[in-house]
N, CA and C atoms of all chains as a GROMACS GRO file, in nm:
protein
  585
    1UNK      N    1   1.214   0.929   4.169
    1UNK     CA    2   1.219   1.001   4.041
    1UNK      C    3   1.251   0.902   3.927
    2UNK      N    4   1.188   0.870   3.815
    2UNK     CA    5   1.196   0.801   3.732
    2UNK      C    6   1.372   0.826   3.664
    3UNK      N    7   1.416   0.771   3.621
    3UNK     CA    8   1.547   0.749   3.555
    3UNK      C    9   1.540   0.854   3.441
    4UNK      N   10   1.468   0.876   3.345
    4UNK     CA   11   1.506   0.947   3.219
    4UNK      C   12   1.459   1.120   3.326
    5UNK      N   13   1.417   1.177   3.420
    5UNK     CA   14   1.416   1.299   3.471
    5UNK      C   15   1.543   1.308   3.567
    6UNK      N   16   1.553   1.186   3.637
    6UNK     CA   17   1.696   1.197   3.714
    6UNK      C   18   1.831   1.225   3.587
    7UNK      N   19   1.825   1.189   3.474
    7UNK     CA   20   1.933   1.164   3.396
    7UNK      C   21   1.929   1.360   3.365
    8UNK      N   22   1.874   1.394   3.356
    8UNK     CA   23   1.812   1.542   3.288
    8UNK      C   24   1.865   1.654   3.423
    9UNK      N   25   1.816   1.578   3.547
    9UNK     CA   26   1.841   1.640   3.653
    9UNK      C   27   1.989   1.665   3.621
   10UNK      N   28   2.079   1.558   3.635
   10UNK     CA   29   2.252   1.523   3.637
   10UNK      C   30   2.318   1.598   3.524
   11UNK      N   31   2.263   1.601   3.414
   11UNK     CA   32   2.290   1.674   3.293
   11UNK      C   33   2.294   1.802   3.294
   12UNK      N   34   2.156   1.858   3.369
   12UNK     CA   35   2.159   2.050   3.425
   12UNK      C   36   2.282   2.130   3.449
   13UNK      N   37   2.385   2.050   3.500
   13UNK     CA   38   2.512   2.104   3.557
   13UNK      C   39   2.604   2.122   3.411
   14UNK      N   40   2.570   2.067   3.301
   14UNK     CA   41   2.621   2.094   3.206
   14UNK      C   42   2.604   2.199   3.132
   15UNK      N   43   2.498   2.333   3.171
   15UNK     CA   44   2.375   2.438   3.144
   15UNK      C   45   2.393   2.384   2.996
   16UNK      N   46   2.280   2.280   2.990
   16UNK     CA   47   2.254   2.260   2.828
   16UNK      C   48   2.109   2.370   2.774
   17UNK      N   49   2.145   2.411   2.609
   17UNK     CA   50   2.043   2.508   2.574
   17UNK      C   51   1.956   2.432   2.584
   18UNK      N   52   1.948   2.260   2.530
   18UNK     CA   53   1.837   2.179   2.493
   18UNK      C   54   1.862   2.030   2.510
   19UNK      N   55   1.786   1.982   2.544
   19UNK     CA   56   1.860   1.797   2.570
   19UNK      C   57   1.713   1.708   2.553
   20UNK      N   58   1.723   1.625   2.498
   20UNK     CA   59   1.637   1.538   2.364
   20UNK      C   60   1.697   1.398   2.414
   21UNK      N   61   1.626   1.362   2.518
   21UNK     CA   62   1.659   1.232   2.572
   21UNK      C   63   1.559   1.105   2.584
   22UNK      N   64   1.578   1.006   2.498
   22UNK     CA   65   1.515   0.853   2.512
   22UNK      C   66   1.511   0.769   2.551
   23UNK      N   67   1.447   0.694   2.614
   23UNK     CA   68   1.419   0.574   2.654
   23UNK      C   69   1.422   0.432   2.565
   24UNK      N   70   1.552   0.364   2.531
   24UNK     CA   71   1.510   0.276   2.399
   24UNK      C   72   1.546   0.140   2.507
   25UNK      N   73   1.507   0.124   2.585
   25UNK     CA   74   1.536  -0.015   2.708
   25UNK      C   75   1.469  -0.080   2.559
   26UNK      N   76   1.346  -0.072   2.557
   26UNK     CA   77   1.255  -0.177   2.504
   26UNK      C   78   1.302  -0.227   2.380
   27UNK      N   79   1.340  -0.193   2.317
   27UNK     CA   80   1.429  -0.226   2.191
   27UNK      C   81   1.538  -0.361   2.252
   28UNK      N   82   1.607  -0.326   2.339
   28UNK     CA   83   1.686  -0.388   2.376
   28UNK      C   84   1.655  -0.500   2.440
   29UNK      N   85   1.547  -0.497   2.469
   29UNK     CA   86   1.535  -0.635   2.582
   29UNK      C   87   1.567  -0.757   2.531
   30UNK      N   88   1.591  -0.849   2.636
   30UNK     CA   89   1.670  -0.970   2.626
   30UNK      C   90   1.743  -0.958   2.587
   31UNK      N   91   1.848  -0.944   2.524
   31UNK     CA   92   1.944  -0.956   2.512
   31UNK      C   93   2.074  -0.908   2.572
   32UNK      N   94   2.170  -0.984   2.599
   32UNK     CA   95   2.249  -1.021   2.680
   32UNK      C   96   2.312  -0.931   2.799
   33UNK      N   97   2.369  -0.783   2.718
   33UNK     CA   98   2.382  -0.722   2.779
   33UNK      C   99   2.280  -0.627   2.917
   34UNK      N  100   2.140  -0.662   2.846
   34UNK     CA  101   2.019  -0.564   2.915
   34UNK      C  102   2.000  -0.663   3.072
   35UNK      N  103   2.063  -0.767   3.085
   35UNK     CA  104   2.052  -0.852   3.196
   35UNK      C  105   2.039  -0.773   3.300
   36UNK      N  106   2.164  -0.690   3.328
   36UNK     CA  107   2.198  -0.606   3.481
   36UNK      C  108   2.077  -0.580   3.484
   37UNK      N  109   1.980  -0.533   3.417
   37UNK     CA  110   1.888  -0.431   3.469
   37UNK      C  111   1.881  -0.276   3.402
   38UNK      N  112   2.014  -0.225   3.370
   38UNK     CA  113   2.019  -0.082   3.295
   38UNK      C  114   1.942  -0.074   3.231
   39UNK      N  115   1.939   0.053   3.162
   39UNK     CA  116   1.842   0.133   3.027
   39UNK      C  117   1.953   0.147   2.915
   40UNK      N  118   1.898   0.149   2.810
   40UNK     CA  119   1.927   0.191   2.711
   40UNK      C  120   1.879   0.348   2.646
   41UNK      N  121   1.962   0.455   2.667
   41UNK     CA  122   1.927   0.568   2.618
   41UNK      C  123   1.992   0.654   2.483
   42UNK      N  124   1.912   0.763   2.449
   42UNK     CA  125   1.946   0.805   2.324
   42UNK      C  126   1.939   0.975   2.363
   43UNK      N  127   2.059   1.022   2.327
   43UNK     CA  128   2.130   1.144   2.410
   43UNK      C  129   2.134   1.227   2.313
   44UNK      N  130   2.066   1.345   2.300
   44UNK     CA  131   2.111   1.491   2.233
   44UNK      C  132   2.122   1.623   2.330
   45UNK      N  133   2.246   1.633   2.307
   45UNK     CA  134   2.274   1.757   2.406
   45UNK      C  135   2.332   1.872   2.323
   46UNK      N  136   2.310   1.978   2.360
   46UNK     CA  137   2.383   2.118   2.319
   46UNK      C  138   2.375   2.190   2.414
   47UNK      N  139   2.485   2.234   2.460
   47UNK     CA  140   2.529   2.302   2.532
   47UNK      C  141   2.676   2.390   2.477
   48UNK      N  142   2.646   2.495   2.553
   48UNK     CA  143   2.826   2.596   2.486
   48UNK      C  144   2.899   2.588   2.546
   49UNK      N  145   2.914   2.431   2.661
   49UNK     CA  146   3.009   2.432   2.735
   49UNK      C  147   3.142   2.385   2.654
   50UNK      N  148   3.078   2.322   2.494
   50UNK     CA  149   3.134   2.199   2.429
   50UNK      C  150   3.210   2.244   2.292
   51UNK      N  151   3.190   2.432   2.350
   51UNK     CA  152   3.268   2.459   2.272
   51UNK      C  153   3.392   2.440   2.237
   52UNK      N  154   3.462   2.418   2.134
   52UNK     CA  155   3.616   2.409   2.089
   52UNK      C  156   3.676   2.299   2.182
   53UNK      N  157   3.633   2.200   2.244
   53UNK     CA  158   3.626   2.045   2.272
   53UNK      C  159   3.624   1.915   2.174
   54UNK      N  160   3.714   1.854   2.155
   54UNK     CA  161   3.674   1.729   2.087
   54UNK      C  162   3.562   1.662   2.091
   55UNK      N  163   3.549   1.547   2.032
   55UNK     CA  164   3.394   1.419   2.063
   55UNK      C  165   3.458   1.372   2.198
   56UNK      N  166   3.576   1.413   2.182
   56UNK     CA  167   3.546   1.274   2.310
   56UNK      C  168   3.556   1.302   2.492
   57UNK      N  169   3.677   1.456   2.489
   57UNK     CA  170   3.637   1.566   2.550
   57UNK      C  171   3.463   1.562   2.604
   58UNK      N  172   3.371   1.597   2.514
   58UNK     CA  173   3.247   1.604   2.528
   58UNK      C  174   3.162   1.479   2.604
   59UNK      N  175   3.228   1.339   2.527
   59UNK     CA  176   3.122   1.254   2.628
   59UNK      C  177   3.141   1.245   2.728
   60UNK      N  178   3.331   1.261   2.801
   60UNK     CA  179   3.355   1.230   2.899
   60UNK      C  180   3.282   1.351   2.988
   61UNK      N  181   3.277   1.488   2.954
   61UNK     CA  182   3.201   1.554   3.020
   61UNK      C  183   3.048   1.516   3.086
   62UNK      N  184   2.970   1.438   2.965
   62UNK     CA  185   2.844   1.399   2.992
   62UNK      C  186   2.828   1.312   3.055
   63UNK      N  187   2.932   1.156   3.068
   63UNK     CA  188   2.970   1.077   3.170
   63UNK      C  189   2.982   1.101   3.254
   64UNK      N  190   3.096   1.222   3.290
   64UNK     CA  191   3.129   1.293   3.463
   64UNK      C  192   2.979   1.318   3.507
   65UNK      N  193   2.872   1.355   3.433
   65UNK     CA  194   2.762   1.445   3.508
   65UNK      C  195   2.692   1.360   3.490
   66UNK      N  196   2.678   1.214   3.476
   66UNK     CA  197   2.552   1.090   3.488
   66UNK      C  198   2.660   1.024   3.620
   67UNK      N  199   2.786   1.066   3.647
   67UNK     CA  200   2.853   0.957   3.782
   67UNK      C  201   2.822   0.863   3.815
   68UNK      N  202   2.724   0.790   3.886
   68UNK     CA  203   2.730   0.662   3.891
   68UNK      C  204   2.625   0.590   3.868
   69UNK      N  205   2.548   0.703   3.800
   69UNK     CA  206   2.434   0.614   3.740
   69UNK      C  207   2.456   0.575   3.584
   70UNK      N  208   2.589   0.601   3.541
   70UNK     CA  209   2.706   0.507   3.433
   70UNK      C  210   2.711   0.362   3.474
   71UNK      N  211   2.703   0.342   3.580
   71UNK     CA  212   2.721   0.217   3.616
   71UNK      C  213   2.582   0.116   3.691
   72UNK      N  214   2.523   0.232   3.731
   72UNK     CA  215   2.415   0.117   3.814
   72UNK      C  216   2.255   0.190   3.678
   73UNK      N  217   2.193   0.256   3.666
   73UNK     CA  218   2.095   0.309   3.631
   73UNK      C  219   2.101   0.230   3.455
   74UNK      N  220   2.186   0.316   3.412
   74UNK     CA  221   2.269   0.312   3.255
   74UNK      C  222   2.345   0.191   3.217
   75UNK      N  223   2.243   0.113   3.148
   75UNK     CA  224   2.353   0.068   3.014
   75UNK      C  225   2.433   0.082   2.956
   76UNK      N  226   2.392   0.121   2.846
   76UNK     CA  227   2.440   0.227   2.744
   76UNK      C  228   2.350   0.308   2.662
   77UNK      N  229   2.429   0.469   2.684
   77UNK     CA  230   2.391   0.570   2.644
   77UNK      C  231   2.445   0.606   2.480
   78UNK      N  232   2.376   0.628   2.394
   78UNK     CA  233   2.422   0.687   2.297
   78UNK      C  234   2.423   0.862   2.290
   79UNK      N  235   2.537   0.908   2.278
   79UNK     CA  236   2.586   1.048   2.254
   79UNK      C  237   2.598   1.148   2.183
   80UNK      N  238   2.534   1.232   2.159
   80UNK     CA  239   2.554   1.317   2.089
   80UNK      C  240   2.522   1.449   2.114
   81UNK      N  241   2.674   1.515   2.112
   81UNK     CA  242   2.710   1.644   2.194
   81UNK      C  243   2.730   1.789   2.088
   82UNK      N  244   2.625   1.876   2.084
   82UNK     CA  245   2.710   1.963   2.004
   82UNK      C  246   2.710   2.122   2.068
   83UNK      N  247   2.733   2.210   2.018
   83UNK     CA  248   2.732   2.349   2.054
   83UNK      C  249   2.603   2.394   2.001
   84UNK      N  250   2.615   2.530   2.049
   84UNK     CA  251   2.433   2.568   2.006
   84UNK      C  252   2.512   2.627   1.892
   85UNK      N  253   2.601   2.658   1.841
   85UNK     CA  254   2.640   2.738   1.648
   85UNK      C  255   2.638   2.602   1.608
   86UNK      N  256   2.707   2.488   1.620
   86UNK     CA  257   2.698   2.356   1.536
   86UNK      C  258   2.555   2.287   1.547
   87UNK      N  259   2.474   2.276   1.660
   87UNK     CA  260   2.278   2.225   1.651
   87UNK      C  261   2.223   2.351   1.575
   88UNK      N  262   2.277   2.497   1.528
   88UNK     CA  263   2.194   2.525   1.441
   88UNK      C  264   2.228   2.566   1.282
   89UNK      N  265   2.364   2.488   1.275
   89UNK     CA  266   2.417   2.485   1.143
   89UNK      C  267   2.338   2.420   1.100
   90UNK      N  268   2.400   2.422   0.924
   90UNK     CA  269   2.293   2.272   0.875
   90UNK      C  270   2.382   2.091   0.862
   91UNK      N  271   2.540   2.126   0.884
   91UNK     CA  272   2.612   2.022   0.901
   91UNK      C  273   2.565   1.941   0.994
   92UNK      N  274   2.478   1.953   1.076
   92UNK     CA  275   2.395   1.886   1.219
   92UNK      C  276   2.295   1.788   1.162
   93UNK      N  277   2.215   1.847   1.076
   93UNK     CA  278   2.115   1.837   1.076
   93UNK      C  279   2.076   1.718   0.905
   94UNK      N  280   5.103  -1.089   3.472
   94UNK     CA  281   5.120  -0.939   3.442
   94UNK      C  282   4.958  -0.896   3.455
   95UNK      N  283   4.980  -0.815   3.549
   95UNK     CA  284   4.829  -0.749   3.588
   95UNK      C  285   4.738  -0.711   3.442
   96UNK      N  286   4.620  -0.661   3.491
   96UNK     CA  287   4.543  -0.605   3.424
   96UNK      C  288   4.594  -0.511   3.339
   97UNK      N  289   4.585  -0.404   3.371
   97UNK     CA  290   4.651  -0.300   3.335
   97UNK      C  291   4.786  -0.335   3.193
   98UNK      N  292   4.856  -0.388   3.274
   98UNK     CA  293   4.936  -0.412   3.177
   98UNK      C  294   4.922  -0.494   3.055
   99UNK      N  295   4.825  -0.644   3.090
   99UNK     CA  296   4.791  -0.658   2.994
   99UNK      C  297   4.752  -0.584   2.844
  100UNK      N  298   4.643  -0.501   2.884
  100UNK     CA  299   4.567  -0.400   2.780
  100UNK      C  300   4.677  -0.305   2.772
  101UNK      N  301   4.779  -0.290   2.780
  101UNK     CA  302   4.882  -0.181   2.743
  101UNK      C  303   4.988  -0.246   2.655
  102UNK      N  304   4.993  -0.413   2.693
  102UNK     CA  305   5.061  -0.462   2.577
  102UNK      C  306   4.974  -0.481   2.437
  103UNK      N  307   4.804  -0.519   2.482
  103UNK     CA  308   4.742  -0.559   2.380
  103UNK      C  309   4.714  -0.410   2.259
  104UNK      N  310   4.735  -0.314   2.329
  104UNK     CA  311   4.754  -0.172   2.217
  104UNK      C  312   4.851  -0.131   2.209
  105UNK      N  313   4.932  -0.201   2.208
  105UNK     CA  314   5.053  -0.142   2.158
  105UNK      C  315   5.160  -0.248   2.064
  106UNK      N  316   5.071  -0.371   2.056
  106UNK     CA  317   5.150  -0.450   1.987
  106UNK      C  318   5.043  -0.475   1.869
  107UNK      N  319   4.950  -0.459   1.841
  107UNK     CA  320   4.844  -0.451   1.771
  107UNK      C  321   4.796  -0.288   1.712
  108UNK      N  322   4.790  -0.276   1.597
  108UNK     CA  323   4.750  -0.166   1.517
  108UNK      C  324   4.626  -0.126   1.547
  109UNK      N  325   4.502  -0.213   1.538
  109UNK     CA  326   4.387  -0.192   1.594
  109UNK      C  327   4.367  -0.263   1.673
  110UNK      N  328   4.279  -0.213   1.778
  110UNK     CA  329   4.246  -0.324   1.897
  110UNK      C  330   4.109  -0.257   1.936
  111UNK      N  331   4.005  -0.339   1.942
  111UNK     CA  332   3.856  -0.330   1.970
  111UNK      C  333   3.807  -0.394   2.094
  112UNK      N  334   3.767  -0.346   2.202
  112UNK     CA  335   3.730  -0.438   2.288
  112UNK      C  336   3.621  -0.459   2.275
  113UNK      N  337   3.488  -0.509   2.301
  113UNK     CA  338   3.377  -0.540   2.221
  113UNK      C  339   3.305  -0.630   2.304
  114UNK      N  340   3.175  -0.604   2.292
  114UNK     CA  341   3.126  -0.769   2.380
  114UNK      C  342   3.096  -0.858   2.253
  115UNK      N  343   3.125  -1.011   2.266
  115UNK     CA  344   3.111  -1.074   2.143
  115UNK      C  345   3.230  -1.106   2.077
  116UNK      N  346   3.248  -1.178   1.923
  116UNK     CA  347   3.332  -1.180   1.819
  116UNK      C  348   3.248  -1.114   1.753
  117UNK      N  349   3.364  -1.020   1.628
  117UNK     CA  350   3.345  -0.980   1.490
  117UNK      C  351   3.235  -1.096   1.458
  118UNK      N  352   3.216  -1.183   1.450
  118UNK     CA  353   3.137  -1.265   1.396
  118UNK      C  354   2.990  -1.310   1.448
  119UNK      N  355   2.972  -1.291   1.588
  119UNK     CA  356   2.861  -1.336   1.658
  119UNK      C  357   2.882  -1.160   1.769
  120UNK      N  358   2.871  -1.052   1.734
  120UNK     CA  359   2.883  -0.974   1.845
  120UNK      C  360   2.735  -0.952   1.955
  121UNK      N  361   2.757  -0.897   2.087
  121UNK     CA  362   2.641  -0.927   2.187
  121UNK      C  363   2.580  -0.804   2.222
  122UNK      N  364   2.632  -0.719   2.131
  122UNK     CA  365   2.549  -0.596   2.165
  122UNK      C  366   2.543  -0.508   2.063
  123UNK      N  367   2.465  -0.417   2.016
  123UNK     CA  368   2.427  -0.331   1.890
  123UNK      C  369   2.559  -0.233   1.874
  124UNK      N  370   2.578  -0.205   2.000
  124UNK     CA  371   2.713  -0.101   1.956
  124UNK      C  372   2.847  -0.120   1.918
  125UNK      N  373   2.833  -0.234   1.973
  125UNK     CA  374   2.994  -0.343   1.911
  125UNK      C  375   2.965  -0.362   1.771
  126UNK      N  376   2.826  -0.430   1.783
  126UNK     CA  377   2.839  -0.466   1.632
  126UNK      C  378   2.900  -0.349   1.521
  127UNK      N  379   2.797  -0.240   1.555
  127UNK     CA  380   2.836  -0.114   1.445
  127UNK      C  381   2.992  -0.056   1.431
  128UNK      N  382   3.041  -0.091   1.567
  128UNK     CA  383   3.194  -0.044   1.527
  128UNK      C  384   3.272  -0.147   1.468
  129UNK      N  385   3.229  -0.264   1.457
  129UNK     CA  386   3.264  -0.376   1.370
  129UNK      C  387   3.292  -0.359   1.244
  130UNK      N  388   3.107  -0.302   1.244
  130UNK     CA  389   3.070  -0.341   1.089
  130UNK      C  390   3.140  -0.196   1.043
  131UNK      N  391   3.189  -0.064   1.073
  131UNK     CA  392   3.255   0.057   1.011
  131UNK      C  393   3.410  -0.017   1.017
  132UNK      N  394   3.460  -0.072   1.053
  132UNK     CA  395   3.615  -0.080   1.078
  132UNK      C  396   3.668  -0.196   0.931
  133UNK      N  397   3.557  -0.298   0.961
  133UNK     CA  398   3.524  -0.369   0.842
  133UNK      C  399   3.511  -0.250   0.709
  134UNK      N  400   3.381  -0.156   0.718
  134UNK     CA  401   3.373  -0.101   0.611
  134UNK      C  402   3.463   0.008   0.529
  135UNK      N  403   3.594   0.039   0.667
  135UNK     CA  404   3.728   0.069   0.612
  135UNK      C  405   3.815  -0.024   0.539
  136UNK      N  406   3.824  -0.118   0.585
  136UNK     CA  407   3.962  -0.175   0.523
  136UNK      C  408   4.030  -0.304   0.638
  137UNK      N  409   3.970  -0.252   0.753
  137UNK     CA  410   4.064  -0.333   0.837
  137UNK      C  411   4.078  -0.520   0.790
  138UNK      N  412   4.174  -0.526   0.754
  138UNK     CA  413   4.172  -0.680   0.824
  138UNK      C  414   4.246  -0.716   0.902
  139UNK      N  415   4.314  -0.609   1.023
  139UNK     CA  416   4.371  -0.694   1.109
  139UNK      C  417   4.373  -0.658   1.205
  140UNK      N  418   4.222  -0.628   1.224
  140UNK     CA  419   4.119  -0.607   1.364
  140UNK      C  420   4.163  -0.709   1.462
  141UNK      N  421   4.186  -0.690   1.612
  141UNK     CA  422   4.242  -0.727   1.711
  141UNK      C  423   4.129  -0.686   1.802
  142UNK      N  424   4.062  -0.809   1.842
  142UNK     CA  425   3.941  -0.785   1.923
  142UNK      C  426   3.975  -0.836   2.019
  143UNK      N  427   3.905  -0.785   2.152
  143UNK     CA  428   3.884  -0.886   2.270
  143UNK      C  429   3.736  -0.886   2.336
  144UNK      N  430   3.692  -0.986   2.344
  144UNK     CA  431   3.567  -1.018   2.412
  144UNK      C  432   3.579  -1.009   2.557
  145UNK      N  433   3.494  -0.883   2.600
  145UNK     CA  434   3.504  -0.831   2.731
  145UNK      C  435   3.366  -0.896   2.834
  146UNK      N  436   3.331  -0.974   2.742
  146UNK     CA  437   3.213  -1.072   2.783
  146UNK      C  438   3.250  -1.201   2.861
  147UNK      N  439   3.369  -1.231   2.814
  147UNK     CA  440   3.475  -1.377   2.804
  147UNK      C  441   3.582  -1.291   2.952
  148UNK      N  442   3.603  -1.247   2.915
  148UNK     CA  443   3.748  -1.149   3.026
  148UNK      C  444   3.666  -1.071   3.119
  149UNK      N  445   3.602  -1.101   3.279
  149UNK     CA  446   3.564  -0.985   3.334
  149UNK      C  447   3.668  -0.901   3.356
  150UNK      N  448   3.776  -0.949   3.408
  150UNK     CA  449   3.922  -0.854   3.450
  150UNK      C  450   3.923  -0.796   3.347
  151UNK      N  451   3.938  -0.779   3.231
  151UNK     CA  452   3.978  -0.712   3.091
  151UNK      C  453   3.830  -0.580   3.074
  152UNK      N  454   3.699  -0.666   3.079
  152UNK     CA  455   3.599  -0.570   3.113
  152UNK      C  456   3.581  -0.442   3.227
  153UNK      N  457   3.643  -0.463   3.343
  153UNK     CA  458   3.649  -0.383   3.423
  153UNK      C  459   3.803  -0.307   3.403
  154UNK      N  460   3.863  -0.344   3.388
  154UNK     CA  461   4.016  -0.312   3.373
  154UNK      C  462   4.030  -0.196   3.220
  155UNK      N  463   3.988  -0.227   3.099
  155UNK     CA  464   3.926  -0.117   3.021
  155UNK      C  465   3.927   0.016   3.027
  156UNK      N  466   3.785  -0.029   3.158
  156UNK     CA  467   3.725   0.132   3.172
  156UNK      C  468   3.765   0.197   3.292
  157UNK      N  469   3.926   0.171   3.345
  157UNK     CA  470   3.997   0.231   3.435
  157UNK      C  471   4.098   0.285   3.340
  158UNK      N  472   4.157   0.167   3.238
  158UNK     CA  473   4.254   0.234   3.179
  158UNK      C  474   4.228   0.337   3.087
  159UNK      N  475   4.150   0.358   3.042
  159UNK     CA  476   4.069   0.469   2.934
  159UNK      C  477   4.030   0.594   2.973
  160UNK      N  478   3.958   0.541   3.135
  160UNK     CA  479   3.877   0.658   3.235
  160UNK      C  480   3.774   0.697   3.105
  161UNK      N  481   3.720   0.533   3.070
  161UNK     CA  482   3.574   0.583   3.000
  161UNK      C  483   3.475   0.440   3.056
  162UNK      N  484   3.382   0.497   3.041
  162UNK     CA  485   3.257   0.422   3.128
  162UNK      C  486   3.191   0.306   3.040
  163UNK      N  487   3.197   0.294   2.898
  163UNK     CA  488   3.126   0.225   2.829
  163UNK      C  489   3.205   0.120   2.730
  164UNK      N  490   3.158  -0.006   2.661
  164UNK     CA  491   3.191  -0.090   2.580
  164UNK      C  492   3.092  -0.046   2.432
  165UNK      N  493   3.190  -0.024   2.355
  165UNK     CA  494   3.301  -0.110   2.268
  165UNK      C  495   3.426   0.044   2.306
  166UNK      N  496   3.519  -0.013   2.311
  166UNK     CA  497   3.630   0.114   2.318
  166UNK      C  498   3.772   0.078   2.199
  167UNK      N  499   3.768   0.146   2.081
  167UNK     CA  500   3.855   0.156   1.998
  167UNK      C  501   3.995   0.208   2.028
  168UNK      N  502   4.062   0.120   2.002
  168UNK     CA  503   4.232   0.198   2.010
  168UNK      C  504   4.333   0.159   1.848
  169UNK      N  505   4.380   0.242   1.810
  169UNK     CA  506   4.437   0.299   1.680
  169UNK      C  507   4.647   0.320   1.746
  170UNK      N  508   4.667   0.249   1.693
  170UNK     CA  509   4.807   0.235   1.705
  170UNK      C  510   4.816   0.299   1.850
  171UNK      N  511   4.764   0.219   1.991
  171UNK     CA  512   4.826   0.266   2.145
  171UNK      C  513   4.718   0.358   2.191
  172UNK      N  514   4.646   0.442   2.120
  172UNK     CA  515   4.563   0.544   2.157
  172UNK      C  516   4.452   0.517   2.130
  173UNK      N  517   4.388   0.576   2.266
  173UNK     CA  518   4.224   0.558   2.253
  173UNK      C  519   4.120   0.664   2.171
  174UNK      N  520   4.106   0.604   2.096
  174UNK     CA  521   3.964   0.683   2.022
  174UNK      C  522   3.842   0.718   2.032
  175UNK      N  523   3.762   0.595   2.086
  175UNK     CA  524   3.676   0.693   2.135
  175UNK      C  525   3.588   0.551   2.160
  176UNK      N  526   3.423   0.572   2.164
  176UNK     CA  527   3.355   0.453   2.152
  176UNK      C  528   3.283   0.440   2.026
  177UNK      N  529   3.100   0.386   2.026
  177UNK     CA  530   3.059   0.348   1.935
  177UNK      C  531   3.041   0.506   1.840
  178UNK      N  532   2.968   0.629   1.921
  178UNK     CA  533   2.928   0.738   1.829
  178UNK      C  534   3.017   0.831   1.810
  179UNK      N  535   3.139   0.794   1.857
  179UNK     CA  536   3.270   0.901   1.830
  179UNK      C  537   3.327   0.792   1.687
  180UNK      N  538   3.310   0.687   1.663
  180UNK     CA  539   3.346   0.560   1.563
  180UNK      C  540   3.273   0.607   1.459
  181UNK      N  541   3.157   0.621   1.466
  181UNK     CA  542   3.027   0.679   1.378
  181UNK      C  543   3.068   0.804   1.328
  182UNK      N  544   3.101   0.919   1.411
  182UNK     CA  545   3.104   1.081   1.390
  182UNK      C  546   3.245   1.027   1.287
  183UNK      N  547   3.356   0.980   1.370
  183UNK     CA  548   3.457   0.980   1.263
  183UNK      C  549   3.492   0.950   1.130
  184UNK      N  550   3.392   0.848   1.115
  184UNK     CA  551   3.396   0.745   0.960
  184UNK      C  552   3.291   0.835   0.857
  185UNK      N  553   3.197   0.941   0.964
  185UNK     CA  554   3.166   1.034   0.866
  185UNK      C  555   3.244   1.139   0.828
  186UNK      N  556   3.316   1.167   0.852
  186UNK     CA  557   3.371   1.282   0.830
  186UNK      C  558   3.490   1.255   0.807
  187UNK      N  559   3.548   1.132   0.748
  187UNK     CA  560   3.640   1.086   0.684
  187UNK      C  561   3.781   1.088   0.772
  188UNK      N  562   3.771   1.122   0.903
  188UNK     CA  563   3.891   1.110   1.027
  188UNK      C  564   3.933   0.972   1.042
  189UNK      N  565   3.875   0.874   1.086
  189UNK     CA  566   3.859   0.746   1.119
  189UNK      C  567   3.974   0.683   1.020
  190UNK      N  568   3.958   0.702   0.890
  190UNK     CA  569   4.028   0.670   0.770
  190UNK      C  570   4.163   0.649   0.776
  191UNK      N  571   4.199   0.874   0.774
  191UNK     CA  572   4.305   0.888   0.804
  191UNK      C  573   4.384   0.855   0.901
  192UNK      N  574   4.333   0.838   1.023
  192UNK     CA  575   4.402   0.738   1.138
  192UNK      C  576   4.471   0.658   1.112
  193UNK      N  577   4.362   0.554   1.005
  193UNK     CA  578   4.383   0.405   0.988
  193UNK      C  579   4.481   0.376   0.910
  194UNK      N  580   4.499   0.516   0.830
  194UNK     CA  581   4.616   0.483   0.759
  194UNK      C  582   4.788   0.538   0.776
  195UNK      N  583   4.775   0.550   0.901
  195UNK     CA  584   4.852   0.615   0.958
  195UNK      C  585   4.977   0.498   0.958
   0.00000   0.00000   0.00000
């Protein structure tokens, strides 16, 4: 299974309404950190799990549900976690 | 003095402390840089970095003491804040600030 559907797979457990996930390896290449091998991804999640949770509450949630493909699959992920009332405010957007 | 303890003296004797891959000056990855360049675009000048590029023990040791998975990881007088897009969310919404001036 390619990496950005496995990442989506791992995320499901979070019942997100919607998740808007990228592939930006290529941006990154060569340089220093992209060595291991990881991806570089770009993360929009909403889910109502994230209700009345902090930012940071929230990534660690999205971390717990990528487990150890944080470490072997993943680079670094960029985050961004909101509720489905805050993705359809206009403060979101 | 182990790992651990190290990074428990280095936030707590230091106001800000950034772990980062790189220097403020030459940083090695896009997300260090940006929490650089916001901490800079507060006020800091007496940013307390460590290059987790230079320190593997300090690199792995980090993201046990935090129980967070990723580099750059911000700490604000002892406490952890967050990483690069919790750095971002905060400095918008004018949190980050008030911390700093704590």
């Amino acid at each position: 299974m390619k990496t950005l559907d496995l990442i989506k797979q791992k995320l499901a457990t979070l019942n997100p309404e919607s998740i808007e996930l990228s592939d930006e390896s290529a941006r990154h290449a060569g340089h220093e950190g992209a060595k291991s091998g990881g991806g570089h991804y770009l993360l929009t999640i909403v889910s109502p799990e994230f209700s009345g949770k902090p930012a940071m509450s929230r990534h660690r949630l999205v971390y717990a549900a990528l487990g150890e493909m944080m470490s072997k699959d993943i680079h670094a992920i960029s985050v961004k976690a909101y509720t489905p009332e805050e993705f359809n405010s206009d403060s979101v957007h | 003095m182990d790992t651990q303890e190290t990074i428990k003296q280095q936030v707590t004797t230091n106001q800000v402390v950034l772990y980062m891959k790189g220097t403020p000056e030459f940083p090695q990855c896009g997300f260090s840089a940006n929490a650089v360049k916001i901490l800079s675009l507060c006020g800091v000048d007496n940013l307390f970095t460590v290059d987790v590029l230079t320190n593997p023990e300090i690199r792995q040791g980090i993201k046990e003491y935090s129980n967070w998975p990723t580099i750059p990881q911000l700490y604000i007088n002892g406490e952890f804040i967050g990483g690069s897009d919790i750095i971002t969310e905060m400095n918008q919404s004018g949190e980050l600030l008030k911390l700093l001036q704590k």
